[in-house]
Structures are given as structure tokens and as C-alpha cells.
C-alpha positions as CSV (number, residue, x, y, z in Angstrom):
1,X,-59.0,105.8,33.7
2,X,-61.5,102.7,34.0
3,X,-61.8,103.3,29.8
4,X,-58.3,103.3,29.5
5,X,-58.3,99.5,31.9
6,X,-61.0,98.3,29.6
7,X,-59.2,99.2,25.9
8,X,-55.9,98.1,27.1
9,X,-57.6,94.7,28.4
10,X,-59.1,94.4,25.3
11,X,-55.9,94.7,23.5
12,X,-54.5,92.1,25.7
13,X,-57.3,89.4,24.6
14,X,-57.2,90.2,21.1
15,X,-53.1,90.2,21.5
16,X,-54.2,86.3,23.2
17,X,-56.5,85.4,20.7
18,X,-54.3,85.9,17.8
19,X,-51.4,84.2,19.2
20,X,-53.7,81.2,20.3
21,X,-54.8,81.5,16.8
22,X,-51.4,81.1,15.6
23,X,-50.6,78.7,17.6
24,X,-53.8,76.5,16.2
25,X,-52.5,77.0,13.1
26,X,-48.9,75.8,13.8
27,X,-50.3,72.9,15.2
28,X,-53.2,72.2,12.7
29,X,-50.2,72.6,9.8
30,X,-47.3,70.1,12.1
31,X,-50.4,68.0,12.4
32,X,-51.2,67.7,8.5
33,X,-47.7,67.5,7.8
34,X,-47.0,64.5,10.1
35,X,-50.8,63.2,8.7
36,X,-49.3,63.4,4.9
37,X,-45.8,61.7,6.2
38,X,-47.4,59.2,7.4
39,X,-49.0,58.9,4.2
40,X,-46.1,59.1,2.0
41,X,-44.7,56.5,4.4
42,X,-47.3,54.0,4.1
43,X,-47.6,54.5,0.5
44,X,-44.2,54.1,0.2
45,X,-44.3,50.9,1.9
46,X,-46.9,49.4,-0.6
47,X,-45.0,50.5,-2.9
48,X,-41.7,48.3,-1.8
49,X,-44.3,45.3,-0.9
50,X,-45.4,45.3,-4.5
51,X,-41.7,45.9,-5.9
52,X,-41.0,42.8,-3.5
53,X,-44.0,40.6,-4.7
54,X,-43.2,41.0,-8.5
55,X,-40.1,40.4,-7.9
56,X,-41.0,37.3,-6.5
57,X,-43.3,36.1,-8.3
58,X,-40.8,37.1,-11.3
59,X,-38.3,34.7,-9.6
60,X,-41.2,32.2,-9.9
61,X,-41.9,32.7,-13.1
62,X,-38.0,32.3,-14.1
63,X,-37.8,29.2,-12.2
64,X,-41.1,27.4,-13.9
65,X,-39.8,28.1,-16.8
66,X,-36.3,26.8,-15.8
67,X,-38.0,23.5,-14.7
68,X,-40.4,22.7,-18.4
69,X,-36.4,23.4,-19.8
70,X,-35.6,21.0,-18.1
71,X,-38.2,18.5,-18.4
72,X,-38.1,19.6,-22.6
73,X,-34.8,18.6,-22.4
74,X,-35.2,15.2,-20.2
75,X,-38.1,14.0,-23.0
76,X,-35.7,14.7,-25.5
77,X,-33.0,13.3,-24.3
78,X,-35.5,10.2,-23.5
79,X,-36.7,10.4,-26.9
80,X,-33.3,10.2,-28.4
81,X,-32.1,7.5,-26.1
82,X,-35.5,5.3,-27.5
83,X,-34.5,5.9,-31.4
84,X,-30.7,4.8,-30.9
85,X,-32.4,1.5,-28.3
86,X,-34.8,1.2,-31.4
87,X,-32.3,2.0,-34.0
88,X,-29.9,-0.4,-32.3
89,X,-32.9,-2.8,-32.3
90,X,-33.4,-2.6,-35.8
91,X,-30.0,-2.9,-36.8
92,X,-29.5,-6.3,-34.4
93,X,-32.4,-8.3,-35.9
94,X,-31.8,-9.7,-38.9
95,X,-34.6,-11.9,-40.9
96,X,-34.6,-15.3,-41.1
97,X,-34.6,-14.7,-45.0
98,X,-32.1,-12.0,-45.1
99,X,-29.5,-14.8,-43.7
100,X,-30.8,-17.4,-45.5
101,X,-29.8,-15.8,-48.6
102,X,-26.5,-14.5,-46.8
103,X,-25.2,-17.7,-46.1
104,X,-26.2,-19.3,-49.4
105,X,-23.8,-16.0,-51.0
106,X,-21.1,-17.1,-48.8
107,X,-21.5,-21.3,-49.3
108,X,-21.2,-19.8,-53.7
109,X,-17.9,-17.9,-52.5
110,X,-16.4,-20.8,-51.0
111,X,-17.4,-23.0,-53.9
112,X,-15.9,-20.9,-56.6
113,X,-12.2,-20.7,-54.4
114,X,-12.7,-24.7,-54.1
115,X,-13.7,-25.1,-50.7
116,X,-16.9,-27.5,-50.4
117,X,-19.0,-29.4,-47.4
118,X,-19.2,-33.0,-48.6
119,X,-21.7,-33.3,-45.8
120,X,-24.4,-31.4,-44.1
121,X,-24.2,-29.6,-41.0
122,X,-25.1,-26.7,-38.7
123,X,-23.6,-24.0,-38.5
124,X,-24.7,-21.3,-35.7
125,X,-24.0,-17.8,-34.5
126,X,-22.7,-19.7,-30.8
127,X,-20.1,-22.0,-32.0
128,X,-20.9,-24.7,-29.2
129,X,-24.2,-25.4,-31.7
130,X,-22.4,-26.0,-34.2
131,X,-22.6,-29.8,-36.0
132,X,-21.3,-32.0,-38.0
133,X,-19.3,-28.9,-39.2
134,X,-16.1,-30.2,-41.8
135,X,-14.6,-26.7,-42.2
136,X,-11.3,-26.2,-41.0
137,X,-10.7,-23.3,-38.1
138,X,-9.7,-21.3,-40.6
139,X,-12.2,-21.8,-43.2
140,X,-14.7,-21.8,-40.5
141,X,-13.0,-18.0,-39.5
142,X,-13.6,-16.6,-43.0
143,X,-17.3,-18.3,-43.0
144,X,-18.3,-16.3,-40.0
145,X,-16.1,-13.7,-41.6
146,X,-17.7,-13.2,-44.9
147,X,-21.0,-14.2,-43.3
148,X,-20.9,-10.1,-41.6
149,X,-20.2,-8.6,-45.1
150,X,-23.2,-9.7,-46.4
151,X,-25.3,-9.2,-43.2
152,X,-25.6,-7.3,-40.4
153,X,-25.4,-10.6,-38.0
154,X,-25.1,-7.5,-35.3
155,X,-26.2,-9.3,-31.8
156,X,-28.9,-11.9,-33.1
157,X,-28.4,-15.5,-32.8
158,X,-28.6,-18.2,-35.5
159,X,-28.4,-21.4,-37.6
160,X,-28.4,-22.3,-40.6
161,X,-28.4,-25.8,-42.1
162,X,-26.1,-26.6,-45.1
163,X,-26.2,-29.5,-46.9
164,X,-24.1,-31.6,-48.5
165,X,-24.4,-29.8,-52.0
166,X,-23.3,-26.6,-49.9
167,X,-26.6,-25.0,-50.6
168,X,-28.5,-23.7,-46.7
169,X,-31.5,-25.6,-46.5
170,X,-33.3,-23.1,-44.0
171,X,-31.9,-20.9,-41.6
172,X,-33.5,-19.6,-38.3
173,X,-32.9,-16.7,-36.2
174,X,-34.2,-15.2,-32.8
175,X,-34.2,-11.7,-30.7
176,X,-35.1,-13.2,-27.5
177,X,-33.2,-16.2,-27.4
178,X,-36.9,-17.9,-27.3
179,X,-39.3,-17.3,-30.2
180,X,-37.9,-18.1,-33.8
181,X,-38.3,-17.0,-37.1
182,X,-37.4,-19.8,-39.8
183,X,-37.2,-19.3,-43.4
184,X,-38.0,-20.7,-45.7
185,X,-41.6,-21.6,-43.9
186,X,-42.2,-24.7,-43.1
187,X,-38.6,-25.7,-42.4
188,X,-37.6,-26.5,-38.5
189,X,-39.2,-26.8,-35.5
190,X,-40.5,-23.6,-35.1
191,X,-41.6,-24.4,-31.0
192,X,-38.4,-22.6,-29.9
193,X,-35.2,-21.8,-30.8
194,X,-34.1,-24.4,-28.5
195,X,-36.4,-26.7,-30.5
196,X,-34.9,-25.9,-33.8
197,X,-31.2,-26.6,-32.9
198,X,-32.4,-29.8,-32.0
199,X,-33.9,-30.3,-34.9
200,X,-31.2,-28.9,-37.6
201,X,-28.9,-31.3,-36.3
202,X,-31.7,-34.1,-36.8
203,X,-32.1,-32.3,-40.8
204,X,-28.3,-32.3,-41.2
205,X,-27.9,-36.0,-40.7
């Protein structure tokens, strides 16, 4: 009897120890598995904060680029707008020379239709310089007229002495309203443009 307590006690434990083993296990396995979740998770996570970061710094990318387009296209829009100013520049200033030759072109025209100044004058790109001037409105009209085909006047201002064999004497120009440029050399007061009208109408006396 007290061999048969002891076996079946001894069954009991090993009965206990295998379903505390068991049980271990379960929990060792539940514990692993929430231990690799939590992995995954976190890994996961990185993942999405690297997805998220690139895509940022993608977006940053994008919009640097977007911004030297932009500033490309300001400089060349700035660069444009400096070779039409220039262009336009170029195109306003006509030489001293270039006019003197003009007008003396104009002053044959005017000859060979029979239309002469018996005496000198000025004759100037503002009309309120203008001296000693014979010409009728008209014939004054197709001077200025005329004048343009032969040069591009554009926006510079001018005189030009003619004398009384209708030949130009000298002429003088300026881009600033200030300095002057006389041709030919010599000719003039060359002090200021100012100076100079002052001093054609003294010449075309």
C-alpha cells in the first residue's frame, strides 16, 4: 500500500512537472513572439522614418532646384533686358560725324529740287534752338524728315550749323544732354552742349 502512495505520487509530480514544463514553454514562445513583434514594429517604424526623411529631403531637393530655375531664368531675363537697354543705347547715339555727313546729304537734296539757305543758321534736334533758320514750315518738316532716312536721329539731341553755301559747317551731338561730341574737331565749343548752342549761333552769324 505505502508503494503504491509513493508511485502514484510520483506520477502526480512528473504529471506537474511536464505541464509546468509546458507551460514554460508557452510562455517562453508568447514571450519571443511578442519580443520579435516588437521588433518587426520598430523596424518597421525606421523603416516609415526613412521613407519620410527621403521624401523630404526629395521635396528639398525639388524645390532647390525649383529656385536656381528661377534665379537662371531672372539672370536671363536680366541679361536680355541689358542687351535691348544697350541695343536701344546703341541705336539712340548717333556720332557727331555720322550727322555731319547726314545733314550735308540732305542740304545736296534740297539743292538739286531748288531749295537753298541764302544765310547761315542752326538747325537743332529741339526746335526752340533753332536760329536764324530761313526754311519755310514745310521745308523745315521735310529737313527733319529726310534728316531720319539718312540717320538714325533715334532719341539724341543735336545741331548742326549750315552756312550760307548750304554746306554743315560742323555738327554736334550729346547722350546726356551735357557732354558733346563735335565733328569735325576743333569746331564749337566743346565745354557743353549748352556751350555749343551758344556758340553755333555766334558761327552762324
Amino acid at each position: 500500500m505505502k508503494k503504491r502512495f509513493i508511485a502514484l505520487m510520483a506520477a502526480v509530480t512528473a504529471v506537474c512537472c511536464v505541464f509546468a514544463s509546458c507551460g514554460d514553454e508557452e510562455s517562453s514562445k508568447e514571450e519571443t513572439s511578442a519580443k520579435t513583434s516588437q521588433s518587426e514594429s520598430s523596424a518597421e517604424s525606421e523603416t516609415q522614418a526613412e521613407t519620410e526623411a527621403e521624401t523630404e529631403t526629395e521635396a528639398e531637393t525639388e524645390a532647390e532646384t525649383e529656385a536656381e530655375t528661377e534665379a537662371e531664368a531672372e539672370t536671363e531675363a536680366e541679361t536680355e533686358a541689358e542687351a535691348e537697354t544697350e541695343a536701344e543705347t546703341e541705336a539712340a547715339a548717333i556720332s557727331a560725324e555720322t550727322l555731319y555727313k547726314a545733314v550735308n546729304t540732305v542740304m545736296v537734296d534740297f539743292d538739286s529740287q531748288g531749295t537753298t539757305l541764302p544765310v547761315s543758321c542752326v538747325i537743332s534736334s529741339d526746335k526752340s534752338k533753332n536760329y536764324n533758320v530761313s526754311l519755310s514750315d514745310e521745308e523745315l518738316g521735310k529737313f527733319y524728315e529726310t534728316l531720319s532716312q539718312y540717320a538714325q536721329i533715334g532719341d539724341t539731341e543735336y545741331i548742326a550749323v549750315i552756312g550760307a553755301d548750304s554746306a554743315c559747317k560742323y555738327a554736334a551731338v550729346t547722350s546726356d544732354g551735357t557732354s558733346v561730341e563735335i565733328y569735325p574737331e576743333g569746331e564749337g565749343n566743346s565745354a557743353s552742349f549748352a556751350d555749343c548752342v551758344e556758340q553755333a549761333k555766334t558761327d552762324a552769324e
